[in-house]
N, CA, C and O atoms as a printed pandas DataFrame, in Angstrom:
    atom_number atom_name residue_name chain_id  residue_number  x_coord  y_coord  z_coord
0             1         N          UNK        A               1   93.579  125.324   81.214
1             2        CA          UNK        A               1   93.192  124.144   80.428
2             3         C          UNK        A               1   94.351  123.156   80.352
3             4         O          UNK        A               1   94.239  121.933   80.261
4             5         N          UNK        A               2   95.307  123.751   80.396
5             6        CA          UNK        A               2   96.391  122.819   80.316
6             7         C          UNK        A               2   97.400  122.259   81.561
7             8         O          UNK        A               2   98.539  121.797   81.489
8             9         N          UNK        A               3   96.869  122.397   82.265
9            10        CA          UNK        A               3   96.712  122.405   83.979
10           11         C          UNK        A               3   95.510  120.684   83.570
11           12         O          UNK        A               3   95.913  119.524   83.486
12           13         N          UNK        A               4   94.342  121.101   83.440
13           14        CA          UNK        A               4   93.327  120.197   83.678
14           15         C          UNK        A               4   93.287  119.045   82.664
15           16         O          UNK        A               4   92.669  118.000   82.868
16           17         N          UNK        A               5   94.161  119.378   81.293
17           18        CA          UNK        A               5   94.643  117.907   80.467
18           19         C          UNK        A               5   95.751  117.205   81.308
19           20         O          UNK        A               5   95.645  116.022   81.632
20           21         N          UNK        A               6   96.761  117.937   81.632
21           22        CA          UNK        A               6   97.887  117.341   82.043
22           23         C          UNK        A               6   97.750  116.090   83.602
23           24         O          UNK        A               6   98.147  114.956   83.869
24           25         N          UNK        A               7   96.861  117.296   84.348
25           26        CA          UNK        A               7   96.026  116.183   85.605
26           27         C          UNK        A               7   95.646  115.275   84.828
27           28         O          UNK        A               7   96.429  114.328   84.905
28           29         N          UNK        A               8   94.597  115.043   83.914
29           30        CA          UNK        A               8   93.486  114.327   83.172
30           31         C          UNK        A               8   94.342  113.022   82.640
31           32         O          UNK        A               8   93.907  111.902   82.908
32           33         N          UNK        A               9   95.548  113.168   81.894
33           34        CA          UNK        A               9   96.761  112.433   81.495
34           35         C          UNK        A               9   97.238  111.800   82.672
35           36         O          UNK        A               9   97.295  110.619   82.328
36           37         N          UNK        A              10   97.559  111.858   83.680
37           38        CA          UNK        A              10   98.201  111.520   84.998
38           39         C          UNK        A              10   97.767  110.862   85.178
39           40         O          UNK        A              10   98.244  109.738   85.334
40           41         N          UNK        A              11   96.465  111.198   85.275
41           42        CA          UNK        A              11   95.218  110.400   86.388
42           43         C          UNK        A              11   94.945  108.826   85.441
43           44         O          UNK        A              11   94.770  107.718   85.949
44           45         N          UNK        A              12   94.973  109.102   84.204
45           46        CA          UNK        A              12   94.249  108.068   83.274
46           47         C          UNK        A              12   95.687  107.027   82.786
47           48         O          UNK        A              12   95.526  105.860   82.426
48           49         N          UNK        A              13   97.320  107.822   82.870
49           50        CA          UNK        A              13   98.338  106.801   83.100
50           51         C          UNK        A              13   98.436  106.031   84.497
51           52         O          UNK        A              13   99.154  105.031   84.487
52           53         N          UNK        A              14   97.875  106.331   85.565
53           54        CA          UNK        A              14   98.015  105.669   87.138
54           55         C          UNK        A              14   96.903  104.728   87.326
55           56         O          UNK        A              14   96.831  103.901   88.235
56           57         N          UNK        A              15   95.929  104.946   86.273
57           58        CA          UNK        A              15   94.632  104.020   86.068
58           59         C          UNK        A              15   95.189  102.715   84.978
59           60         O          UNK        A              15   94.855  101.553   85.209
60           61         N          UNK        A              16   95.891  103.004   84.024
61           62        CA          UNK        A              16   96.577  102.085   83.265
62           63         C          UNK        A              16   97.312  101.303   84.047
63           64         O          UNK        A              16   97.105  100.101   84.212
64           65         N          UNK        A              17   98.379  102.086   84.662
65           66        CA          UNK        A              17   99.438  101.400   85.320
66           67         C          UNK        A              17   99.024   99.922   86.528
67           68         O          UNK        A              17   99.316   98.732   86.650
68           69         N          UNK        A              18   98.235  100.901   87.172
69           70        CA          UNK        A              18   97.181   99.929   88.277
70           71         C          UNK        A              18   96.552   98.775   87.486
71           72         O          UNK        A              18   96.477   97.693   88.069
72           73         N          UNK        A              19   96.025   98.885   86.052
73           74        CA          UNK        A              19   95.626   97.634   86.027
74           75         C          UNK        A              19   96.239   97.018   85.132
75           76         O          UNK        A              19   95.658   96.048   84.645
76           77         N          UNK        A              20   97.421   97.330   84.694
77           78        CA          UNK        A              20   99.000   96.310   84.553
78           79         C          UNK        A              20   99.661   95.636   85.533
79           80         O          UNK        A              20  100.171   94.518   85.464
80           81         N          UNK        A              21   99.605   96.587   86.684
81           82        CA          UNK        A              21   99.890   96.020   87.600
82           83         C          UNK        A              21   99.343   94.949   88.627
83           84         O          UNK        A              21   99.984   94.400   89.523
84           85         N          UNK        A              22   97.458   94.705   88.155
85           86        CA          UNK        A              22   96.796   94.082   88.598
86           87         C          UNK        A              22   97.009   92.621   87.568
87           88         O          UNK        A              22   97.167   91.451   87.919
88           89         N          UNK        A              23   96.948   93.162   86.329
89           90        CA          UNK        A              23   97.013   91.562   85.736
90           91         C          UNK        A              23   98.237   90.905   85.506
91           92         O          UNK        A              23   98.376   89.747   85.111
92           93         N          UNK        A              24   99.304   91.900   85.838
93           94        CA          UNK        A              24  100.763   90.837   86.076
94           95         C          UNK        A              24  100.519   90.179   87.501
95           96         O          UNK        A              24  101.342   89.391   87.966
């Protein structure tokens, strides 16, 4: 389970990042 939050966290900071990086 903590295997599949930690992916889950990753995945959903690289989804943030991407669209920070889209509206700068």
């Amino acid at each position: 389970m903590l295997c599949r939050a930690s992916l889950s966290a990753v995945q959903h900071l690289f989804s943030v990042a991407s669209h920070t990086n889209i509206l700068q």
